[in-house]
N, C-alpha and C positions, 0 to 999 in steps of 0.2 A: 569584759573583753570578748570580741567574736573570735570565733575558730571561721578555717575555713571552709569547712559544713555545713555554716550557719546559711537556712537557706537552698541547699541542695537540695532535699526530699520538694519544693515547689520546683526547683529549676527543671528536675527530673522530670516531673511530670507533664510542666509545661511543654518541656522540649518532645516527649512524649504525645502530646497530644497534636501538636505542632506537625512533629512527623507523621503519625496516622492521617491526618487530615490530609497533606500533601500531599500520602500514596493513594489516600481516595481521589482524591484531584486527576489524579495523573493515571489514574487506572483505567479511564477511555482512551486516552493517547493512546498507553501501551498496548491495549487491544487492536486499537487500531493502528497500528503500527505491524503487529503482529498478522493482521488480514491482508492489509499493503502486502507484506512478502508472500504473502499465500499466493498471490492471485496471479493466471498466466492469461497473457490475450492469446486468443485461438483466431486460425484464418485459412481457407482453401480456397482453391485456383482449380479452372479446369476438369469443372464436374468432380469434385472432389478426390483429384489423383492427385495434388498435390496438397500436405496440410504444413502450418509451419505456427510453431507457439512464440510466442515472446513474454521474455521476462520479466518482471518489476523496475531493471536495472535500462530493460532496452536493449537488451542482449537476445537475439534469436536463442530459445531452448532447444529447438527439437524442428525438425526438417525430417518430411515425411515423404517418401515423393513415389508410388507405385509403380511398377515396373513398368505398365500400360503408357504412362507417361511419359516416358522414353519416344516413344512413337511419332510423339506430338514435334519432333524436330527442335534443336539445339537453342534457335531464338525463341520461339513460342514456350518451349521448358524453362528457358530464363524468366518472359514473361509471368507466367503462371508462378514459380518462386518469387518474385519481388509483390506479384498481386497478392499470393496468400500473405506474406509476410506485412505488407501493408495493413493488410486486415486483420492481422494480429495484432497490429499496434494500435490501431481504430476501437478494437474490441477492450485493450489494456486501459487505453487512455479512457472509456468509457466506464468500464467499472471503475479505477483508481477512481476517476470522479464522483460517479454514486457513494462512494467508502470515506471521500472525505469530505462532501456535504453531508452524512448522516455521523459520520466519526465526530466533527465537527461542530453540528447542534446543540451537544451539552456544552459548549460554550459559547451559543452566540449570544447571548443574553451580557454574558461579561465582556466580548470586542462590545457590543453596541454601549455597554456604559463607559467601557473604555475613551472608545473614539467620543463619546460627549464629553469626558473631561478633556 
């Protein structure tokens, strides 16, 4: 007659090994998942009197704008905020990309077998 134990000490281990294996799998993701949030795009306007960051999200961080820039007139001040800002998301979208073509690489070998099956 089986108990139901009989068996366990493999299933343990298996499932053991099963999950190790998985968290190394997935331990590039999570790094690079973790760099993604790191990262801000930076951008200035206006000989640099105006800077503006952007987030991961696409959310303006930080808006920077020197006092000196005031000077430069209400349209020309809008101007100059929407150009740095622009270029903060130019700068975001560029790295995000560098981070997830090299994030990425440890696995292009499994999409390319992939997509053959």
């Amino acid at each position: 007659m089986t108990t139901p134990d009989d068996g366990a000490p493999f299933l343990d281990e298996e499932m053991s090994r099963f999950l190790s294996q998985f968290q190394a799998d997935t331990a590039p993701l999570e790094e690079l998942r973790e760099r993604l949030d790191a990262i801000r795009g930076r951008g200035e306007a206006a000989d640099g009197l105006v800077r503006a960051e952007v987030l991961p999200s696409g959310a303006l961080g930080s808006l920077r704008i020197d006092p000196r820039a005031m000077r430069l007139g209400a349209d020309a001040l809008a101007e100059a905020v929407l150009a740095a800002a622009n270029d903060a998301t130019a700068d975001l979208t560029a790295q995000m990309a560098g981070l997830m073509t090299d994030g990425l690489n440890p696995f292009a070998d499994e999409i390319r077998r992939f997509d053959q099956d």
